[in-house]
Gaussian input, Z-matrix of N, CA and C with variables (Angstrom, degrees):
# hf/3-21g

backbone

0 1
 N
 C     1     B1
 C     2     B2     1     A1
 N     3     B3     2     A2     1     D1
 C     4     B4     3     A3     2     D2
 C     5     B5     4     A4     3     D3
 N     6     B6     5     A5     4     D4
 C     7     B7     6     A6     5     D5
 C     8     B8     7     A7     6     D6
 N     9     B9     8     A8     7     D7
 C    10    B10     9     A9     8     D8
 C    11    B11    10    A10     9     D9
 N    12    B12    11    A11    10    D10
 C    13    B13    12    A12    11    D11
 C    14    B14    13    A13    12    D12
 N    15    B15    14    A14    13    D13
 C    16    B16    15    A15    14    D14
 C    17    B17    16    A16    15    D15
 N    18    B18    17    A17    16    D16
 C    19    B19    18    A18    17    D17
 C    20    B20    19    A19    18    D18
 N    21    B21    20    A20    19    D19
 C    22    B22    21    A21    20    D20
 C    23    B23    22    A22    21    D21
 N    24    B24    23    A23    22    D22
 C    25    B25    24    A24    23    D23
 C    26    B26    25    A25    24    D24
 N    27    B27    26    A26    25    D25
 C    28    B28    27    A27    26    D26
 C    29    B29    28    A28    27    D27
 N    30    B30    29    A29    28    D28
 C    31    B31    30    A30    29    D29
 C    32    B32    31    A31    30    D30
 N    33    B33    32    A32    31    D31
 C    34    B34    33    A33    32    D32
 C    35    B35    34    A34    33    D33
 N    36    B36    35    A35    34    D34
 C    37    B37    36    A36    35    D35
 C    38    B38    37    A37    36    D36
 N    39    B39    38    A38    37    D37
 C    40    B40    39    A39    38    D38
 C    41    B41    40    A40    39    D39
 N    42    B42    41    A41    40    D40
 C    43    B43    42    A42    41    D41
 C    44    B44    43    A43    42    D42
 N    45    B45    44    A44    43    D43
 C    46    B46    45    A45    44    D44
 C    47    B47    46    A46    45    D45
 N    48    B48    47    A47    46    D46
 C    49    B49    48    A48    47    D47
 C    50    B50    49    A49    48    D48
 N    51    B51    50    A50    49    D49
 C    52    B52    51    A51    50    D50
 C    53    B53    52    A52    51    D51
 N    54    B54    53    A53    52    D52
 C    55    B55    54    A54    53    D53
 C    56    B56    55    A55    54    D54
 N    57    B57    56    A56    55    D55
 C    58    B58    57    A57    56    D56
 C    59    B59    58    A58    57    D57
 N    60    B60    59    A59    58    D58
 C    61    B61    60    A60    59    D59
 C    62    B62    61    A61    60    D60
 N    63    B63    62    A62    61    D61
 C    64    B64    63    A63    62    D62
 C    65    B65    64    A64    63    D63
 N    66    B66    65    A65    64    D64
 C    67    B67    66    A66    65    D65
 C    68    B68    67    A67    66    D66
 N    69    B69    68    A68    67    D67
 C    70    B70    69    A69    68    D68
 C    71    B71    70    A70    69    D69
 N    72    B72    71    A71    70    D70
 C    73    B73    72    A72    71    D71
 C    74    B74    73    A73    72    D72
 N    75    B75    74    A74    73    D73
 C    76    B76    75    A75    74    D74
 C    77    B77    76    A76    75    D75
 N    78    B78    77    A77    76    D76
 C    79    B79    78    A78    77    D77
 C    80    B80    79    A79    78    D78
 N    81    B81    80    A80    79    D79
 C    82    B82    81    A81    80    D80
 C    83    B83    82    A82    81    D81
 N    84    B84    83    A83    82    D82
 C    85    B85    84    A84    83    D83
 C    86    B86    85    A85    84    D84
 N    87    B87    86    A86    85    D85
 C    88    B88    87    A87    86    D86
 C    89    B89    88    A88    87    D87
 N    90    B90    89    A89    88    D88
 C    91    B91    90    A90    89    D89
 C    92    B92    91    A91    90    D90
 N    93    B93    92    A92    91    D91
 C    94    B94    93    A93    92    D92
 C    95    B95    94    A94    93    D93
 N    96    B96    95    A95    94    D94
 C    97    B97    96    A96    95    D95
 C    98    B98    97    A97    96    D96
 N    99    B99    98    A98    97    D97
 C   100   B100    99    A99    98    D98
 C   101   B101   100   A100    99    D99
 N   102   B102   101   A101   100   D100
 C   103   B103   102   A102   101   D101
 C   104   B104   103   A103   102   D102
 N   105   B105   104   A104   103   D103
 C   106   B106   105   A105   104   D104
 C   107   B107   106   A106   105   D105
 N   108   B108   107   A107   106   D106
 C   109   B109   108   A108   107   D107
 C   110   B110   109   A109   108   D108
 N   111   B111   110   A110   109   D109
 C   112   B112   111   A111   110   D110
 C   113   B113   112   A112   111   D111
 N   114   B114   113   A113   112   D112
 C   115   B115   114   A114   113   D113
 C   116   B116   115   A115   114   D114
 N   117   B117   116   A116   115   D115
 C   118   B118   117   A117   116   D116
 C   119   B119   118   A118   117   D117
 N   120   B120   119   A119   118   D118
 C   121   B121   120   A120   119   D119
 C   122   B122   121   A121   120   D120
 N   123   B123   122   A122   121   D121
 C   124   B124   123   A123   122   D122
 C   125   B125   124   A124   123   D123
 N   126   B126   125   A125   124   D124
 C   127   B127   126   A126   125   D125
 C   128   B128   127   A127   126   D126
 N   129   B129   128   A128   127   D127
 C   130   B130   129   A129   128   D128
 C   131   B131   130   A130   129   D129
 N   132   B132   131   A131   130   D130
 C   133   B133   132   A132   131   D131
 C   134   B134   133   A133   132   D132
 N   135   B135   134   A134   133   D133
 C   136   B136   135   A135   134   D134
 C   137   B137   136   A136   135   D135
 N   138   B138   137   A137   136   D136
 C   139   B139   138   A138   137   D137
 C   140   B140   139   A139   138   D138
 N   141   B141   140   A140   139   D139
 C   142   B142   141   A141   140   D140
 C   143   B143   142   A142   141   D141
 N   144   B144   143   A143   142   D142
 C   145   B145   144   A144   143   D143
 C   146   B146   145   A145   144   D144
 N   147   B147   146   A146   145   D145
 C   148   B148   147   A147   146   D146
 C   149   B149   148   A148   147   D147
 N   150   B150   149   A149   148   D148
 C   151   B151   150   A150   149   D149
 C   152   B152   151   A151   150   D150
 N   153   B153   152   A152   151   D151
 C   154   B154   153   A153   152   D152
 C   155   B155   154   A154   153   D153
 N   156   B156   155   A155   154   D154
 C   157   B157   156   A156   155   D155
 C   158   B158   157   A157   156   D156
 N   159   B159   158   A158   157   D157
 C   160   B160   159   A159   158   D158
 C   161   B161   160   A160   159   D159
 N   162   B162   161   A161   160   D160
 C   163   B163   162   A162   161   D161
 C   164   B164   163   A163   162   D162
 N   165   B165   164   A164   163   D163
 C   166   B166   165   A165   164   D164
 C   167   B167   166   A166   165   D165
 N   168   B168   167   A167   166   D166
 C   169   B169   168   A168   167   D167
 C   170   B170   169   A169   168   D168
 N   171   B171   170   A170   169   D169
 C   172   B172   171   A171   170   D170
 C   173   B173   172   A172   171   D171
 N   174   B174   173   A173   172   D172
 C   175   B175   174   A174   173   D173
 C   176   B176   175   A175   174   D174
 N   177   B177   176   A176   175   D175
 C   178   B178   177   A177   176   D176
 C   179   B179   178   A178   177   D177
 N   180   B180   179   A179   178   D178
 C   181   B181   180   A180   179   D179
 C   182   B182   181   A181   180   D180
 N   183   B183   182   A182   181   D181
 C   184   B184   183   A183   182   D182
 C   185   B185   184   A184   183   D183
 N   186   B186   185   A185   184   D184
 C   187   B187   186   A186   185   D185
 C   188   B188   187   A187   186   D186
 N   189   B189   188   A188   187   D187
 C   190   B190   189   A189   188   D188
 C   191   B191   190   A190   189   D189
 N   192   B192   191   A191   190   D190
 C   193   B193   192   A192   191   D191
 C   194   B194   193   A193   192   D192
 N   195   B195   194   A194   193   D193
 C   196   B196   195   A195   194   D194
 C   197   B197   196   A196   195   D195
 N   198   B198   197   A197   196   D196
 C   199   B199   198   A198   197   D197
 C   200   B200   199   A199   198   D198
 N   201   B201   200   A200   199   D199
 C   202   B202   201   A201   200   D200
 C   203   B203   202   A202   201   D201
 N   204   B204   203   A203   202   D202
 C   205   B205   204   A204   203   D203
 C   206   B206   205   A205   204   D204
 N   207   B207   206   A206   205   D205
 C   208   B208   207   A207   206   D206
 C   209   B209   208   A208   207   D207
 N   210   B210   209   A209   208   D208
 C   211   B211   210   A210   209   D209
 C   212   B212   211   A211   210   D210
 N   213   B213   212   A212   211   D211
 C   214   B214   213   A213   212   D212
 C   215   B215   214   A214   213   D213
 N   216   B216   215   A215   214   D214
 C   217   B217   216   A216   215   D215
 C   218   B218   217   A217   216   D216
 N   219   B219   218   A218   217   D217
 C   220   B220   219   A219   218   D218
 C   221   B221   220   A220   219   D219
 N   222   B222   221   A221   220   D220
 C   223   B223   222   A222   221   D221
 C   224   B224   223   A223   222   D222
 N   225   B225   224   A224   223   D223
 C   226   B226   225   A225   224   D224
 C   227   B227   226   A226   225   D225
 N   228   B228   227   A227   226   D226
 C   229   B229   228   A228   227   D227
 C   230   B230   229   A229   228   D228
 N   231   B231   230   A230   229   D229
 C   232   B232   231   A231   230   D230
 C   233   B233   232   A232   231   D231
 N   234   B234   233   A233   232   D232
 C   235   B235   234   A234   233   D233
 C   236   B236   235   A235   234   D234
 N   237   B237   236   A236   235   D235
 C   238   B238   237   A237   236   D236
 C   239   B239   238   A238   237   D237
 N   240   B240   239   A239   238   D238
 C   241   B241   240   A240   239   D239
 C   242   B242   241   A241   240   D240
 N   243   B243   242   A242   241   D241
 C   244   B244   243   A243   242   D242
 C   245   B245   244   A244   243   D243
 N   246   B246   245   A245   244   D244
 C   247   B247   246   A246   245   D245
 C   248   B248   247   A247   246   D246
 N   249   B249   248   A248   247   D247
 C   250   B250   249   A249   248   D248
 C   251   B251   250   A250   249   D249
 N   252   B252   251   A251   250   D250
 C   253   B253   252   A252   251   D251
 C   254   B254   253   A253   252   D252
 N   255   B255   254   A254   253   D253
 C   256   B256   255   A255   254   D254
 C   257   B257   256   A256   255   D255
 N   258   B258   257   A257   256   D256
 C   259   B259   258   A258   257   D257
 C   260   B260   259   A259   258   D258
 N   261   B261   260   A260   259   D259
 C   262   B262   261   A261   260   D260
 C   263   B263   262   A262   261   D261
 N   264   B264   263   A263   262   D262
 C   265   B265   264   A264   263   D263
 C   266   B266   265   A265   264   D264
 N   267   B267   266   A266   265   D265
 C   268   B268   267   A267   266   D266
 C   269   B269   268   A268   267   D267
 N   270   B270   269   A269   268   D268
 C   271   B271   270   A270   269   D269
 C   272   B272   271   A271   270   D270
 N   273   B273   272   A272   271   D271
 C   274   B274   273   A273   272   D272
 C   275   B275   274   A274   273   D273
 N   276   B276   275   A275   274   D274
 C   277   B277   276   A276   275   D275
 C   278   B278   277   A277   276   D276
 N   279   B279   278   A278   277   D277
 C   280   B280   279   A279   278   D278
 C   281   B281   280   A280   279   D279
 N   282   B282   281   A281   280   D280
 C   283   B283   282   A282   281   D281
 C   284   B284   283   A283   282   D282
 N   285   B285   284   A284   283   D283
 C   286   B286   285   A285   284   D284
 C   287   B287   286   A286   285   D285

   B1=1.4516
   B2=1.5278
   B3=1.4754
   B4=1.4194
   B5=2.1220
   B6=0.9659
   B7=1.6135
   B8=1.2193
   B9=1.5703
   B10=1.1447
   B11=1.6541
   B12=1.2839
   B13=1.6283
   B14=1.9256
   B15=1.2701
   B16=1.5386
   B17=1.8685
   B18=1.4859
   B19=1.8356
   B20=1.4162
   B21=1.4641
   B22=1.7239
   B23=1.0638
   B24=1.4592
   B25=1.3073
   B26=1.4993
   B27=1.7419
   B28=1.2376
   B29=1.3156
   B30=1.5801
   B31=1.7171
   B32=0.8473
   B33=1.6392
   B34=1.5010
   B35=1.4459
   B36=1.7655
   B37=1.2014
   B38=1.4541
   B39=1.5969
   B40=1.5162
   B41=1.5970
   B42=1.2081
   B43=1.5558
   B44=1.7337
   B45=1.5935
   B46=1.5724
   B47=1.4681
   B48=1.1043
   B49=1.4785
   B50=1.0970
   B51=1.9462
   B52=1.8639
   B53=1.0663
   B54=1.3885
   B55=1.7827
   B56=1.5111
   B57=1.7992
   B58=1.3431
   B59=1.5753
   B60=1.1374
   B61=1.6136
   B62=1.7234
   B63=1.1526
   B64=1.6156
   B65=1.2867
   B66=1.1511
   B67=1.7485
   B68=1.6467
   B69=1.4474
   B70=1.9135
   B71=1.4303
   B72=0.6667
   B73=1.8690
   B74=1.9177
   B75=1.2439
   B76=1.4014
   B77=1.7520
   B78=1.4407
   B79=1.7708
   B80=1.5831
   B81=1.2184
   B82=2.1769
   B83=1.5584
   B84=1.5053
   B85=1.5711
   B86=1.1004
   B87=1.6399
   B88=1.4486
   B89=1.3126
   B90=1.4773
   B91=1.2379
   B92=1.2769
   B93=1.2655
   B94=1.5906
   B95=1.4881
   B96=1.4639
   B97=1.3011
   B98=1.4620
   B99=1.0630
   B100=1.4636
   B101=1.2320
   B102=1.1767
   B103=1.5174
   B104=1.3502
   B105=1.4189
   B106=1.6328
   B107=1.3108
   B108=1.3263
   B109=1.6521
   B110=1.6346
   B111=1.8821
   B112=1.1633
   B113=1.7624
   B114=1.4733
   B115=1.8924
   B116=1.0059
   B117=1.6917
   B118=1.1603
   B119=1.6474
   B120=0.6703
   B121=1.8470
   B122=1.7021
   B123=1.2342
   B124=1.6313
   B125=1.3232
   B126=1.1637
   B127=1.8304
   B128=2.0866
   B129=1.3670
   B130=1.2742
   B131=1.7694
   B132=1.0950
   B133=1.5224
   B134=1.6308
   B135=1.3054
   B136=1.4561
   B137=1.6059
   B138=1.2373
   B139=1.8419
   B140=1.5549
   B141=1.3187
   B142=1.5089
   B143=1.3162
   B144=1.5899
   B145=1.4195
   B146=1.7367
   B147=1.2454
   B148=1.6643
   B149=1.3631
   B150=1.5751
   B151=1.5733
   B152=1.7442
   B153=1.3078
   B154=1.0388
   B155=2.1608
   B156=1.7792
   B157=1.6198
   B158=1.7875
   B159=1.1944
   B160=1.5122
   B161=1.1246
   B162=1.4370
   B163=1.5372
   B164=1.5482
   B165=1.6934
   B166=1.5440
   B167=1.6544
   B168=1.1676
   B169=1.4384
   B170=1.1075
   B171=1.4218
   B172=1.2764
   B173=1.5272
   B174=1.3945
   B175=1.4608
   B176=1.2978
   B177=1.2595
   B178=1.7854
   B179=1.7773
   B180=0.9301
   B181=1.9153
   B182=0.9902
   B183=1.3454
   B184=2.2470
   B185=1.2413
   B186=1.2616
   B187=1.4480
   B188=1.1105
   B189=1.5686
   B190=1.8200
   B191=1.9304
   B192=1.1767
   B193=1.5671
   B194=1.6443
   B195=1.7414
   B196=1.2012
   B197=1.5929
   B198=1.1409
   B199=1.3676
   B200=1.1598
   B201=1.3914
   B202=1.4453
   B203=1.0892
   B204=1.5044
   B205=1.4547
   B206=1.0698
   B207=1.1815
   B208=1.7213
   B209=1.9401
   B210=1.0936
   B211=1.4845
   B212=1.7505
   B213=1.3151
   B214=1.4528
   B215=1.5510
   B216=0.8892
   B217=1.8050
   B218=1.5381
   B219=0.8537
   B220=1.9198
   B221=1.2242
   B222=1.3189
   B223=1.4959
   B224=1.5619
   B225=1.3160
   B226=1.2712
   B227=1.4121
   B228=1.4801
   B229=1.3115
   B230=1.3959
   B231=1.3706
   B232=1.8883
   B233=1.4665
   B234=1.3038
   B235=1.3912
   B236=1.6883
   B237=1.7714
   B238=1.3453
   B239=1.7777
   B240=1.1343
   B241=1.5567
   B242=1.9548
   B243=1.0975
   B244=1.6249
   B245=1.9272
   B246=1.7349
   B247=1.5750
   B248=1.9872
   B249=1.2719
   B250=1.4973
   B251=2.1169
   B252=1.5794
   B253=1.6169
   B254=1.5262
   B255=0.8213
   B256=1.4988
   B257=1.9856
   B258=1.3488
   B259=1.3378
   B260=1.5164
   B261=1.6681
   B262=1.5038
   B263=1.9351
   B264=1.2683
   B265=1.9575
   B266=1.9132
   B267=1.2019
   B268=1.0780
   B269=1.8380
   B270=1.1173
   B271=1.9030
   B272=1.4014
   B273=1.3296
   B274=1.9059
   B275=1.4227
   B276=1.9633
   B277=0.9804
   B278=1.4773
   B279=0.9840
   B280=1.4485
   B281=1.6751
   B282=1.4939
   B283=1.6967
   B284=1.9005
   B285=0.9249
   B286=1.4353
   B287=1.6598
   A1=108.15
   A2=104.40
   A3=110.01
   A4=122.59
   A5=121.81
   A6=96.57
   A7=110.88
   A8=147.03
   A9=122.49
   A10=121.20
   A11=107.89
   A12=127.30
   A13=106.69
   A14=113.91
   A15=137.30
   A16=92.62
   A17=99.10
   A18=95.59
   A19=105.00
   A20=115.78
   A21=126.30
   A22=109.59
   A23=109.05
   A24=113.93
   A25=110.39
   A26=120.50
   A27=123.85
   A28=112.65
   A29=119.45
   A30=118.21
   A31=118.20
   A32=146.42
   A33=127.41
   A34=72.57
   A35=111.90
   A36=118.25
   A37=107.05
   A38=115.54
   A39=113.99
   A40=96.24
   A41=112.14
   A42=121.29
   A43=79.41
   A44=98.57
   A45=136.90
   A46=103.90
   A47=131.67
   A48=140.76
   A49=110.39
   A50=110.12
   A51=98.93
   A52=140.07
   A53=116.92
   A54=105.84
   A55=105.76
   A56=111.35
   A57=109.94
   A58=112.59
   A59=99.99
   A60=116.98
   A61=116.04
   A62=102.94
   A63=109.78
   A64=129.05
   A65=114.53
   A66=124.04
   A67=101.79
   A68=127.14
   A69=95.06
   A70=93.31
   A71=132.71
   A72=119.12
   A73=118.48
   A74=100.40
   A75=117.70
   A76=111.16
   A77=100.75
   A78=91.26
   A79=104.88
   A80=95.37
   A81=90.79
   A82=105.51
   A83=110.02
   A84=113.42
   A85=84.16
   A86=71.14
   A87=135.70
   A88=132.33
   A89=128.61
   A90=138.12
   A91=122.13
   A92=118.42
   A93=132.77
   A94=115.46
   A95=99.77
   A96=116.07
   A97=125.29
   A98=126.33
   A99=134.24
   A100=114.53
   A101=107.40
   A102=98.32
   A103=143.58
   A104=95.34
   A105=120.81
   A106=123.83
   A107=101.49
   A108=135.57
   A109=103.88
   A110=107.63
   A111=126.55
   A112=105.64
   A113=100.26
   A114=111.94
   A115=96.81
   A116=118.44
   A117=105.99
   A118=123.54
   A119=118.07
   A120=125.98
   A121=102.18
   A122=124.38
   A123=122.58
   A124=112.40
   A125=123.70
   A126=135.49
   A127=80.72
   A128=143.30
   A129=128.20
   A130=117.36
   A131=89.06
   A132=119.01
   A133=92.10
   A134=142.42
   A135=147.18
   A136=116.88
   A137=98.83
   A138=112.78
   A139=99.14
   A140=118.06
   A141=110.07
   A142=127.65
   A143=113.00
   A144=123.89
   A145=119.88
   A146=119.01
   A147=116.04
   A148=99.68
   A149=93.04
   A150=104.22
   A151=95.22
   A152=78.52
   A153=96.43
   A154=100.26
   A155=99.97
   A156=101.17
   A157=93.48
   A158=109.16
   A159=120.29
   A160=100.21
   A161=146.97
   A162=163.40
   A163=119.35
   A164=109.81
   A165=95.50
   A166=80.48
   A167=147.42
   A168=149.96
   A169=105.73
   A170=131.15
   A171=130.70
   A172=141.46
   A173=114.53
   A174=121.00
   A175=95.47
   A176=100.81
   A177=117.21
   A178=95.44
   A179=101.36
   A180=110.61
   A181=107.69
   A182=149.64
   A183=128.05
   A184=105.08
   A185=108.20
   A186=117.04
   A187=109.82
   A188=101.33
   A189=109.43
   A190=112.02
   A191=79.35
   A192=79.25
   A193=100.19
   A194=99.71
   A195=120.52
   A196=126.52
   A197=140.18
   A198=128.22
   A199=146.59
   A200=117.14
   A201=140.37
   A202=120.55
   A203=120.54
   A204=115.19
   A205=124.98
   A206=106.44
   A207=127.13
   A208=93.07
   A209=152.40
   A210=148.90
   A211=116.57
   A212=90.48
   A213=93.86
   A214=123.25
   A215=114.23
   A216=123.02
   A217=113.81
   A218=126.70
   A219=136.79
   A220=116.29
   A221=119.90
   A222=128.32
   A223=101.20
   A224=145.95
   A225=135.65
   A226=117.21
   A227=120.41
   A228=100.85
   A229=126.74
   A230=117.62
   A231=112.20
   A232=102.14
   A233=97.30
   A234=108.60
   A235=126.50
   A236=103.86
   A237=129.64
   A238=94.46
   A239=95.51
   A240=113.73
   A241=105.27
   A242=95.94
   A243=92.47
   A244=89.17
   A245=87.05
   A246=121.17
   A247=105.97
   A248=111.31
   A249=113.81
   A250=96.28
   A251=90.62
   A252=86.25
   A253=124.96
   A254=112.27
   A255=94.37
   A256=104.90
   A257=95.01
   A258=103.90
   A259=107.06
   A260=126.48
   A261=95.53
   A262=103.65
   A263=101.91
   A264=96.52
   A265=93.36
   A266=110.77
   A267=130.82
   A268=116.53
   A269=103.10
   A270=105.75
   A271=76.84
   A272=96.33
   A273=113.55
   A274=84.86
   A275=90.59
   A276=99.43
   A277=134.17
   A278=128.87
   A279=136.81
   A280=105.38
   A281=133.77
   A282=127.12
   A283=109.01
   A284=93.41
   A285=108.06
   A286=93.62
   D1=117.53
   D2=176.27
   D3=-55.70
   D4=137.89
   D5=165.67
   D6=-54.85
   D7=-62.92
   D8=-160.31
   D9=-59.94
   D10=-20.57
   D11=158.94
   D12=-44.52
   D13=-52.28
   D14=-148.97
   D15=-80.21
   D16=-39.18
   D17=-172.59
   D18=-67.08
   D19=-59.99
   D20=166.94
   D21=-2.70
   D22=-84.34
   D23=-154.00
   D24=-94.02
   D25=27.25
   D26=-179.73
   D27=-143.84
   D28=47.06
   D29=-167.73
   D30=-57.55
   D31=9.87
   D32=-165.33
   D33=-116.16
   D34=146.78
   D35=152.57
   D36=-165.83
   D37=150.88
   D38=-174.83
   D39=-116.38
   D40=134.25
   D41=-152.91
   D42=-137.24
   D43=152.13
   D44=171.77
   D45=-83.03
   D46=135.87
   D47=175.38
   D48=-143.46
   D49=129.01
   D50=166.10
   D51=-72.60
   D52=-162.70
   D53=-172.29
   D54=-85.10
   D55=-0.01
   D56=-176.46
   D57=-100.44
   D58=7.59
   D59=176.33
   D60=83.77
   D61=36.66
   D62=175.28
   D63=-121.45
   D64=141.93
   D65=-176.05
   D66=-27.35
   D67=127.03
   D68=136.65
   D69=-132.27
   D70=-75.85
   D71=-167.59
   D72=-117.32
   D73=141.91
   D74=156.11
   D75=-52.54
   D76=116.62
   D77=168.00
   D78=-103.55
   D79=-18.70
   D80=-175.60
   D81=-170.69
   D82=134.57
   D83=157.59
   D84=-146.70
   D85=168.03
   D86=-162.63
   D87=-139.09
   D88=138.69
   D89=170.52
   D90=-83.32
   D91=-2.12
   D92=169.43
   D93=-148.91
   D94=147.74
   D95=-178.21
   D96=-58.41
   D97=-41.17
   D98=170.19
   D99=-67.06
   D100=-45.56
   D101=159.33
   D102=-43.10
   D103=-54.71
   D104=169.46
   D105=-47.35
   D106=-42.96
   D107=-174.23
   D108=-58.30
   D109=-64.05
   D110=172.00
   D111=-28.52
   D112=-61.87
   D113=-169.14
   D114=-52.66
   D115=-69.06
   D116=-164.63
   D117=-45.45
   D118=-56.60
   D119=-174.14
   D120=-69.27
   D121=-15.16
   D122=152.53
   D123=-70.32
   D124=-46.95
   D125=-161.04
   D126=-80.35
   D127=-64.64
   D128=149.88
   D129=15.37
   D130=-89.09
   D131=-151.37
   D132=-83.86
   D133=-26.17
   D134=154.53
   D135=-53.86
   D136=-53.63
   D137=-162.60
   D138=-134.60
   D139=73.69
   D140=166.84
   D141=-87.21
   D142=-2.09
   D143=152.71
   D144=-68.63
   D145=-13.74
   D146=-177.23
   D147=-100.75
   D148=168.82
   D149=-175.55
   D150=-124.82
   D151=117.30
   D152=-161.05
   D153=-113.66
   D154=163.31
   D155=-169.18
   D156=-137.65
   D157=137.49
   D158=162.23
   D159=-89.23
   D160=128.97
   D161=-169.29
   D162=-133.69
   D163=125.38
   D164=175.05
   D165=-109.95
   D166=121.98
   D167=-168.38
   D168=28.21
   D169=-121.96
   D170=162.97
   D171=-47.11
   D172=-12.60
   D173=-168.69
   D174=-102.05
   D175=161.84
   D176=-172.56
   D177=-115.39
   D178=89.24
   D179=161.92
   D180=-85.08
   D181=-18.63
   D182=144.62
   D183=-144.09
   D184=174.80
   D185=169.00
   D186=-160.11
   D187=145.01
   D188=176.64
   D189=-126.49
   D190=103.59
   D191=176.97
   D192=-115.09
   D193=138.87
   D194=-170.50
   D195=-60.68
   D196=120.87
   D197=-141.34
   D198=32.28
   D199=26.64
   D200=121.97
   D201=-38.43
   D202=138.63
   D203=161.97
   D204=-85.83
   D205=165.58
   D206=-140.58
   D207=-79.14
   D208=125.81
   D209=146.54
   D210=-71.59
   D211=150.13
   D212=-178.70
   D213=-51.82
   D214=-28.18
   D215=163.35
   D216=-40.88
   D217=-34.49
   D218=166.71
   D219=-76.07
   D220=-7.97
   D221=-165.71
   D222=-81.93
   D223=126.60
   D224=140.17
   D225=0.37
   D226=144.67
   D227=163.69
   D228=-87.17
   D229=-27.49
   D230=152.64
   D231=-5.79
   D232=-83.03
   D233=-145.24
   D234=-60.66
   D235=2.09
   D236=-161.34
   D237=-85.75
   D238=-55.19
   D239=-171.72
   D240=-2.51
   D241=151.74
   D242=162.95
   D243=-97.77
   D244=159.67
   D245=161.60
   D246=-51.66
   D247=116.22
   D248=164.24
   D249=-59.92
   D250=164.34
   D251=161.88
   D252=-96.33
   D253=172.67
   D254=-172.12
   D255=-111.70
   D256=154.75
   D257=-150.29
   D258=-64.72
   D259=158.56
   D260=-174.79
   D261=-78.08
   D262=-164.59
   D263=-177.77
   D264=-94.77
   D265=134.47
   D266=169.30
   D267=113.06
   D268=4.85
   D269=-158.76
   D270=-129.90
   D271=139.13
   D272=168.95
   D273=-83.39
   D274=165.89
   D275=173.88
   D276=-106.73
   D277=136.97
   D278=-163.45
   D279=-37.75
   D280=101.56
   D281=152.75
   D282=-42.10
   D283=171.96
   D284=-167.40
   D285=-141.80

């Protein structure tokens, strides 16, 4: 199996990029997203000095660039939640 054979049939990949915005290496693909996902947030927590890209071929599904601030996409998902409303004053509040 050729590599260019190997990318095909493996579009997810989280790749190393410089600070000048250019390719240098593949750290991991994948044929599935969760997977990918997994790397990415390993390759994170490995190399938090690189700038690093979650990739489905061409599209950029995350990015970590190094002293950048952090976007809500890194956030737990707890913490994503929207605000419930709050109940008006006098009405219990609805069980679920």
């Amino acid at each position: 199996m050729t590599h260019a054979h190997c990318k095909d049939e493996l579009p997810f990949a989280v790749d190393e990029w410089s600070a000048a915005g250019s390719y240098v290496r593949d750290i991991s693909r994948s044929s599935n997203l969760a997977v990918a996902r997994a790397a990415y947030h390993a390759a994170l927590m490995e190399y938090p000095s690189l700038h690093l890209k979650l990739r489905n071929r061409g599209l950029v599904l995350e990015e970590h660039e190094p002293g950048a601030p952090q976007r809500a996409e890194h956030e737990p998902l707890a913490s994503r939640r929207a605000p419930q409303p709050a109940s008006e004053p006098g009405r219990r509040a609805r069980r679920r």
